[in-house]
C-alpha positions in Angstrom: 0.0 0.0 0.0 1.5 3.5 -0.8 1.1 6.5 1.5 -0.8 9.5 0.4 3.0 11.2 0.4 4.7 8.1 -2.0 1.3 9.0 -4.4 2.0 12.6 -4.2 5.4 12.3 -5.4 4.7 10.0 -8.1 2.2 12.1 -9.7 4.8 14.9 -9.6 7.2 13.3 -11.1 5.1 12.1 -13.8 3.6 15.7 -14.1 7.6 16.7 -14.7 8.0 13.2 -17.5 4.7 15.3 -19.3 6.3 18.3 -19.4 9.5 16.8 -21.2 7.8 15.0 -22.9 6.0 17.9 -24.3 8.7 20.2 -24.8 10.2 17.7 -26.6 7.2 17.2 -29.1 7.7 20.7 -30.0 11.2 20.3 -31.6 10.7 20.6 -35.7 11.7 16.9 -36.4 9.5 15.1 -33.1 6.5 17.0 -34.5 6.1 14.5 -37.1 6.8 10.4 -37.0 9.8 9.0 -37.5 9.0 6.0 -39.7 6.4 7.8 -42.4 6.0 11.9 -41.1 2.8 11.8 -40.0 2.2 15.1 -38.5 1.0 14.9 -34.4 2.8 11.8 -32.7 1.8 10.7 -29.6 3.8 7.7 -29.6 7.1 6.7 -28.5 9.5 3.9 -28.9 11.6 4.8 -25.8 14.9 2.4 -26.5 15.5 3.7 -30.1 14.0 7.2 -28.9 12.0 7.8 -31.4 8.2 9.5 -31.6 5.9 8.1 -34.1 2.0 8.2 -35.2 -0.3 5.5 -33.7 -0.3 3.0 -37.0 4.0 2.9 -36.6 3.7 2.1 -33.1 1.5 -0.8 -33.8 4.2 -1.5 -36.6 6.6 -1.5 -33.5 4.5 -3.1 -31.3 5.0 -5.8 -33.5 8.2 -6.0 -34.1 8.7 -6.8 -30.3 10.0 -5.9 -27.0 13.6 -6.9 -27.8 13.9 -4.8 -30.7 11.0 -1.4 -30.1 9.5 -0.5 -26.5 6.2 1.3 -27.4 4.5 3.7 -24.9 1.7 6.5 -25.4 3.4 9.8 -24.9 0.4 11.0 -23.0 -1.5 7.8 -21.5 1.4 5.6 -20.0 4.1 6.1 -17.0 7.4 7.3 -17.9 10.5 6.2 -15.6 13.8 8.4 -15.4 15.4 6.4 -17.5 13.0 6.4 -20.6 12.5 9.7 -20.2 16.4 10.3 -20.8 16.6 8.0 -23.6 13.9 10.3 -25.4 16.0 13.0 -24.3 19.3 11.9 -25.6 18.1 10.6 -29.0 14.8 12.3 -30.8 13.9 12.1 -34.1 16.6 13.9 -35.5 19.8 12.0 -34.1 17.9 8.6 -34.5 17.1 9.3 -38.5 20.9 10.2 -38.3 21.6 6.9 -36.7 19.5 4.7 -37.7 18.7 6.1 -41.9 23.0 7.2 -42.2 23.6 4.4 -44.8 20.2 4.8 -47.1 20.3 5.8 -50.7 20.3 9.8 -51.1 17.2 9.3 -53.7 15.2 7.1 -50.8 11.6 8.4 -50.4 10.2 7.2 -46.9 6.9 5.6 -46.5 4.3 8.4 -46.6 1.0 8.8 -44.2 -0.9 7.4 -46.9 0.2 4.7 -48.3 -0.9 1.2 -47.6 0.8 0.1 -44.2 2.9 -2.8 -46.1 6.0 0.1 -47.1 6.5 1.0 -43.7 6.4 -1.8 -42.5 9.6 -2.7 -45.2 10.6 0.3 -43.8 10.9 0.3 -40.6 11.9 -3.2 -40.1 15.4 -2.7 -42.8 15.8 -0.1 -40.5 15.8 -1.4 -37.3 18.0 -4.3 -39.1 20.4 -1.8 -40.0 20.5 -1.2 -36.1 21.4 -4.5 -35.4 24.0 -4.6 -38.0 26.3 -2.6 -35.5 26.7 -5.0 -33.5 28.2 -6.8 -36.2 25.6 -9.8 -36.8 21.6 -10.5 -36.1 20.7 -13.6 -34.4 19.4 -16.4 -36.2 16.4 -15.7 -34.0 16.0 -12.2 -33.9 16.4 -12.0 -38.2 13.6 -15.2 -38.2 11.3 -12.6 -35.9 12.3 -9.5 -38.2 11.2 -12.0 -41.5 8.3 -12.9 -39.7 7.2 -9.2 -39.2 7.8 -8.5 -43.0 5.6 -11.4 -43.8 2.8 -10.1 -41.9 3.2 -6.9 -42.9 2.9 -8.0 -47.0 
């Protein structure tokens, strides 16, 4: 049971995660999704840092825990250390990161195309993450082909 003090300072702290959260939203590149630039994210894939429109956070969602950590920007619980890996990264340094070795003449998936492109999209992506570490697990690239089947 929590004392009325322990509730208190979880709802401020929270109440300081929204206001991060927030101010972070209102940098040019976290206005719009990270996967296709939908305009209005309120979504977040807190390990890769990343905000994104509710049909790419499904797309994450699906991907799974070990690869994209989904929470609502406005509807879940943020901890310190989630809030600091939204902090560190954002939209811009994680297209840096993530998109560094994509063709020049690469269009991303757009708001209104059929789901199946971003799905392509996002998963090459997030396979180009695991590339650093120098090899995917037969496991993880058998989840990640799984995910693209789905998403055709």
């Amino acid at each position: 049971m929590t004392t009325r003090s322990e509730r208190e300072k979880a709802q401020k702290l929270n109440e300081q995660h929204q206001a991060i959260l927030s101010k972070l939203l209102r940098e040019e590149d976290n206005k719009y999704c990270a996967d296709c630039e939908a305009k209005g994210p309120r979504w977040a894939s807190w390990n890769l840092g990343v905000f994104m429109c509710i049909r790419c956070a499904g797309i994450h969602r699906n991907l799974g825990v070990h690869i994209s950590r989904v929470k609502s920007v406005n509807l879940d619980q943020w901890t310190p250390e989630q809030i600091q890996s939204m902090v560190d990264m954002g939209n811009t340094r994680a297209r840096q990161l993530y998109e560094a070795h994509l063709p020049e003449n690469f269009r991303r998936p757009q708001t209104d195309q059929y789901p199946p492109p971003a799905c392509s999209f996002i998963v090459s992506r997030k396979n180009k993450k695991s590339n650093r570490n120098t090899y995917i697990s037969a496991n993880k690239r058998a989840c990640l082909m799984k995910i693209l089947l789905l998403c055709n």
